[in-house]
TIPA-392591 format. One record per residue (C-alpha): residue in one letter; x, y, z. Coordinates in steps of 0.1 Angstrom, whole numbers, padded with zeros to 4 digits, always signed. Last residue first. Layout:
<rs>
AXYZ/...
</rs>
This chain:
<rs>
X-0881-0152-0447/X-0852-0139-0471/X-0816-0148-0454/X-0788-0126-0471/X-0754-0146-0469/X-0730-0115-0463/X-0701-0109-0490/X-0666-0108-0475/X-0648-0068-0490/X-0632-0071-0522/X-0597-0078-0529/X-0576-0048-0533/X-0553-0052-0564/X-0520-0047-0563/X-0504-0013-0567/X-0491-0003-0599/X-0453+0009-0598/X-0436+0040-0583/X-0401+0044-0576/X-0377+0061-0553/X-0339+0052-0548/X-0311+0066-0528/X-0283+0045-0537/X-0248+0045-0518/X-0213+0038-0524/X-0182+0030-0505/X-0144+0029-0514/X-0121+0007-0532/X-0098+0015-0563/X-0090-0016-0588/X-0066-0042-0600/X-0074-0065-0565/X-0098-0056-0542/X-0104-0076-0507/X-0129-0046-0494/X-0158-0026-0503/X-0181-0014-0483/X-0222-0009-0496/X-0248+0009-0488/X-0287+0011-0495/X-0316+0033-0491/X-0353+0029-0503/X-0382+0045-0507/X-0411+0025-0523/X-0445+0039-0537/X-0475+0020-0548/X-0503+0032-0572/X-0542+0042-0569/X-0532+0069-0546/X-0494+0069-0536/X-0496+0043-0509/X-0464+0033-0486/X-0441+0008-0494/X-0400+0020-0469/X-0373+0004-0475/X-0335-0004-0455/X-0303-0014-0464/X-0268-0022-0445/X-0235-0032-0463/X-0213-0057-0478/X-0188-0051-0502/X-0164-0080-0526/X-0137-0068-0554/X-0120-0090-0578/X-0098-0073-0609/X-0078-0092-0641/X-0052-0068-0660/X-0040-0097-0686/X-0016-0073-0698/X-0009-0034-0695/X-0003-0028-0727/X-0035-0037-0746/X-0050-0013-0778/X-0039-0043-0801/X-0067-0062-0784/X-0074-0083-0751/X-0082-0082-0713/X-0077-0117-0695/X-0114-0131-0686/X-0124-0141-0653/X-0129-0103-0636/X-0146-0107-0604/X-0175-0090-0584/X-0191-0103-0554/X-0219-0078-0542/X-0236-0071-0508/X-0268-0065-0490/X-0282-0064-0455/X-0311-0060-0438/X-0347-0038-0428/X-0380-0039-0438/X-0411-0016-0434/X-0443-0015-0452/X-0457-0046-0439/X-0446-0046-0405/X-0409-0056-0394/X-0396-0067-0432/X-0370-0087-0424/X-0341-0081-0454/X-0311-0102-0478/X-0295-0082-0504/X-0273-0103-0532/X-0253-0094-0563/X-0230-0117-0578/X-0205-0106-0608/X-0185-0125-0633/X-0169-0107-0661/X-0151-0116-0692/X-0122-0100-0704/X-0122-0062-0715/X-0116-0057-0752/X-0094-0024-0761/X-0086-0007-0796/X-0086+0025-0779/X-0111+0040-0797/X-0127+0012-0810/X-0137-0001-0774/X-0138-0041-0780/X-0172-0054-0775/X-0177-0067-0735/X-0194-0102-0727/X-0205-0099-0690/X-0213-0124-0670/X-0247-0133-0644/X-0257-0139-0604/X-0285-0128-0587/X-0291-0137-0547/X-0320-0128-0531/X-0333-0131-0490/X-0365-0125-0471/X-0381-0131-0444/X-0411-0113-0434/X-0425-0142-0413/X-0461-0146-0433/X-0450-0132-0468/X-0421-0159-0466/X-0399-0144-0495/X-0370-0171-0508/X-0359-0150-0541/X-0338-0162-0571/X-0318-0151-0600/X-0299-0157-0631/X-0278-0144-0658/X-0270-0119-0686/X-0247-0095-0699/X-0242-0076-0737/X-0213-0047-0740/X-0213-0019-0761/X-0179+0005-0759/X-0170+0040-0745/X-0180+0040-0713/X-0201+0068-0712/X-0198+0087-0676/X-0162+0099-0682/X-0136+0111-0662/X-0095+0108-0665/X-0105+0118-0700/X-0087+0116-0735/X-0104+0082-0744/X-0135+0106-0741/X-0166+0094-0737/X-0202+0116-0729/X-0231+0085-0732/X-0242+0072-0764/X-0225+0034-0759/X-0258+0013-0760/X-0248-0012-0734/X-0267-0047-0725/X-0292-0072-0703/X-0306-0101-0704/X-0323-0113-0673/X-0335-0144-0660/X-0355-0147-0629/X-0371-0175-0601/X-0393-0170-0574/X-0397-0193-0543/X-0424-0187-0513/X-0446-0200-0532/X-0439-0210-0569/X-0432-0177-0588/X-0418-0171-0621/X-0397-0140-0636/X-0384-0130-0671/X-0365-0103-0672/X-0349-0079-0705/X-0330-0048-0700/X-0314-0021-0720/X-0288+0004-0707/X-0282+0036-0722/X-0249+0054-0719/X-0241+0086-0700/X-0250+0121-0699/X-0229+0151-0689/X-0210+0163-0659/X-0175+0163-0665/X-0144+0166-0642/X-0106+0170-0645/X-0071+0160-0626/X-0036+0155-0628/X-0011+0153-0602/X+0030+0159-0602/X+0062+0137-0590/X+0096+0132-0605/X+0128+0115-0595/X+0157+0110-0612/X+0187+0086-0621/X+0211+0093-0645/X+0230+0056-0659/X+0214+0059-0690/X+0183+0064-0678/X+0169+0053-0642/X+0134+0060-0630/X+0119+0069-0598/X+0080+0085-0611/X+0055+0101-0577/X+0020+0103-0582/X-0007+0118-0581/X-0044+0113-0599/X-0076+0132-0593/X-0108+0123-0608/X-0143+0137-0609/X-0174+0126-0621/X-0209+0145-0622/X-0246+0129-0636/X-0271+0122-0657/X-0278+0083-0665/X-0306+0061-0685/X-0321+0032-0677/X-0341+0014-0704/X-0364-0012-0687/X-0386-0043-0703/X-0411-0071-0682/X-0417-0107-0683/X-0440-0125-0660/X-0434-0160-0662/X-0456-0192-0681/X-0432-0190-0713/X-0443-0158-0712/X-0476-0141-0695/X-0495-0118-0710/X-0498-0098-0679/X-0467-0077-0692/X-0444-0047-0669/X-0432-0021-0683/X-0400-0006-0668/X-0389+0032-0666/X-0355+0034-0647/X-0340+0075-0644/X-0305+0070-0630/X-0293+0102-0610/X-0250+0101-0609/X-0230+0122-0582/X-0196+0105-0584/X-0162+0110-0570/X-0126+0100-0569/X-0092+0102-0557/X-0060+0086-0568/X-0029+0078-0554/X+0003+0067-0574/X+0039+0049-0571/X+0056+0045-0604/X+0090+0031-0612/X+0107+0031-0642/X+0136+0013-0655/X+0147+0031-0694/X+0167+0012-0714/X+0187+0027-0740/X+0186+0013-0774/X+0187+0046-0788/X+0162+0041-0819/X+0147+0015-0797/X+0136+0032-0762/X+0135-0001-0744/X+0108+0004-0717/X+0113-0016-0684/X+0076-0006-0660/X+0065-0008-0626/X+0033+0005-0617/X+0016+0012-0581/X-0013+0018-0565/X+0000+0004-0530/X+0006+0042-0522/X-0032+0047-0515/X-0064+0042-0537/X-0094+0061-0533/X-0128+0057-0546/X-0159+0078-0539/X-0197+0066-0555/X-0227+0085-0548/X-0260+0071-0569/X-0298+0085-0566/X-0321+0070-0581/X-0352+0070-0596/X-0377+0043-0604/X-0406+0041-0629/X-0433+0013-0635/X-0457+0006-0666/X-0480-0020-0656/X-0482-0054-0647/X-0479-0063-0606/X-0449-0074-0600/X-0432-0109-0598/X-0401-0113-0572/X-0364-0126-0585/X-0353-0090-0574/X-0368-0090-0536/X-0338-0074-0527/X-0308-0065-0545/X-0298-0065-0584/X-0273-0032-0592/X-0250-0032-0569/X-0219-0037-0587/X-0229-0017-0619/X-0218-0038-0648/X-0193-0025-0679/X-0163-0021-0663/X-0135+0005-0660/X-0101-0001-0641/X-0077+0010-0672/X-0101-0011-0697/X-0107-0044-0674/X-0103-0036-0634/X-0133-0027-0618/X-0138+0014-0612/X-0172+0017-0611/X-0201+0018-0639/X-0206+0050-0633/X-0167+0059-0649/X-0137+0052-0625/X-0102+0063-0627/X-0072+0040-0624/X-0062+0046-0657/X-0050+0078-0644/X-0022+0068-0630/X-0010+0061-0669/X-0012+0099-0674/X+0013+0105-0641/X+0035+0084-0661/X+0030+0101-0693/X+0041+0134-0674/X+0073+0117-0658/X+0085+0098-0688/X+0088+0128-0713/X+0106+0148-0684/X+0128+0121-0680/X+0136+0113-0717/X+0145+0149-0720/X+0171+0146-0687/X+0189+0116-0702/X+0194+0132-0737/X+0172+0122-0769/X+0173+0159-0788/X+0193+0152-0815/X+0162+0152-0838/X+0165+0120-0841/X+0161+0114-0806/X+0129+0139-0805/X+0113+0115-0825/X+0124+0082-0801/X+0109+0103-0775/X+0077+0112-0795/X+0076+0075-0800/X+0075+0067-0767/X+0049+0094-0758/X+0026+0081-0782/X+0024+0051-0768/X+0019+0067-0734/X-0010+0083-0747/X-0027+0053-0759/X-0020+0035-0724/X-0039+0069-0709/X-0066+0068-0732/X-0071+0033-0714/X-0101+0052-0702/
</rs>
């Protein structure tokens, strides 16, 4: 996504080009800067993972992703989960770029300023097959996933360029926009989980097999365009008696540098919590949220845009539904999530729609009679 950084590069030295050529006036500079302006709005747009700042907006992690009951064992078995993931994004006149550029085969400076909107959508379905051990591991339960994405994106970017040149000033303003549907990358998982009452403990490992549909051309993607390897810890208080429950899982991100664009996000530190009352024993209700914030400047040849750091909290309502499915267990479960206080980054809502299946635990047997023989 920090195509749009690329393209601007190439823009400057098509101007300084077209100088040569005897055709660097004023009003050509102008047009040149207007449309690789409106291409730098676009590195605002999001991919699945969410628009957090890093490359042009775009992180690795899934705000969202760890909620309730996440530090809790399972019962071993191969497990599968399905969900469904809407994601829209807007950002309002406050998206804005400023921006000197010396031209230097003219030595003319050029003072730009940007002011952009952007608009954007996701319909993503995440496919999440897990298998669960009974061997246990270091005395935990450890388990493997591989979650895999299908989905839509679109992205729409205005925006209005001021700029002064050579003592002409002008004013341009235009939009850009396009869509793909398509696959995305493959994420790899790793927990291990332990259990001491009413506590339960995790580590995760976690990372990015960049296959998915990437194009450093794209306002929309749903690959991301580079590997990236995360881990961290949780924990679960769950009172099976009252029904209270609460989870908090917190980890970093270590990104590989996108060899397209020559761009290495920073390092990122996210939080993910969901905290529920379950009012029967299928049926809870509560809250989640995520913290997610960008610690590490962005680096590389590839970046222009500097240090580029990015914070975003959300909060939001949840609810779940365990019902039988024969001889397994069924969940239903819907969650949203609000996001406010961003920095670097778009802020909207999302939701997730998800439905898995997993091995249900084992029935104890029925009180055996004392039999009295006279």
């Amino acid at each position: 996504m920090c195509c749009k950084v690329i393209n601007i590069h190439t823009m400057w030295t098509k101007v300084k080009s077209d100088h040569r050529c005897g055709l660097g006036s004023p009003v050509r500079v102008a047009r040149l800067l207007s449309v690789c302006t409106l291409l730098t709005i676009g590195a605002f747009a999001l991919t699945p993972q969410r628009a957090v700042a890093d490359e042009s907006g775009v992180s690795f992690w899934l705000p969202g992703t760890f909620g309730s009951l996440a530090a809790v064992p399972v019962q071993p078995g191969m497990s599968a989960a399905m969900v469904y993931y809407h994601t829209t994004v807007s950002a309002g006149g406050d998206v804005s770029a400023s921006r000197e550029i010396q031209l230097g085969a003219i030595g003319t400076t050029v003072n730009a300023n940007l002011n952009a909107s952007l608009n954007a959508t996701g319909d993503l379905f995440l496919v999440v097959p897990t298998y669960t051990f009974a061997t246990p591991v270091f005395g935990g339960q450890a388990a493997f996933s591989l979650t895999g994405i299908y989905g839509r994106m679109s992205t729409s970017v205005a925006g209005t360029l001021s700029a002064g040149v050579g003592g002409i000033g002008f004013q341009r303003s235009g939009e850009i926009s396009d869509a793909l549907t398509g696959f995305g990358d493959l994420y790899p998982q790793a927990t291990l989980k332990w259990n001491s009452g009413v506590n339960n403990y995790m580590i995760y490992a976690m990372g990015d097999i960049p296959v998915g549909a990437y194009d450093s051309t794209r306002l929309s993607n749903i690959g991301i365009g580079h590997g990236a390897i995360d881990g961290g810890a949780g924990y679960t208080y769950f009172d099976q008696t009252k029904g209270h429950e609460f989870s908090v899982v917190a980890g970093l991100t270590y990104n590989l540098e996108n060899t397209s664009t020559n761009y290495q996000n920073g390092v990122d530190f996210h939080v993910d919590w969901g905290a529920s009352q379950f009012l029967s024993q299928h049926f809870f209700v509560g809250a989640v949220g995520y913290l997610y914030d960008q610690i590490g400047c962005d680096s590389g040849s590839g970046d222009r845009v500097g240090c580029f750091e990015s914070r975003v909290a959300s909060i939001g309502p949840q609810i779940g539904y365990i019902f039988p499915v024969g001889n397994m267990q069924g969940f239903v479960g819907l969650k949203g999530y609000w996001e406010f206080a961003a920095q670097n980054r778009p802020e909207g809502w999302n939701t997730w729609l998800t439905f898995a299946i997993s091995p249900a635990a084992p029935t104890p047997p029925p009180p055996q009679s004392s039999l009295i023989h006279k």
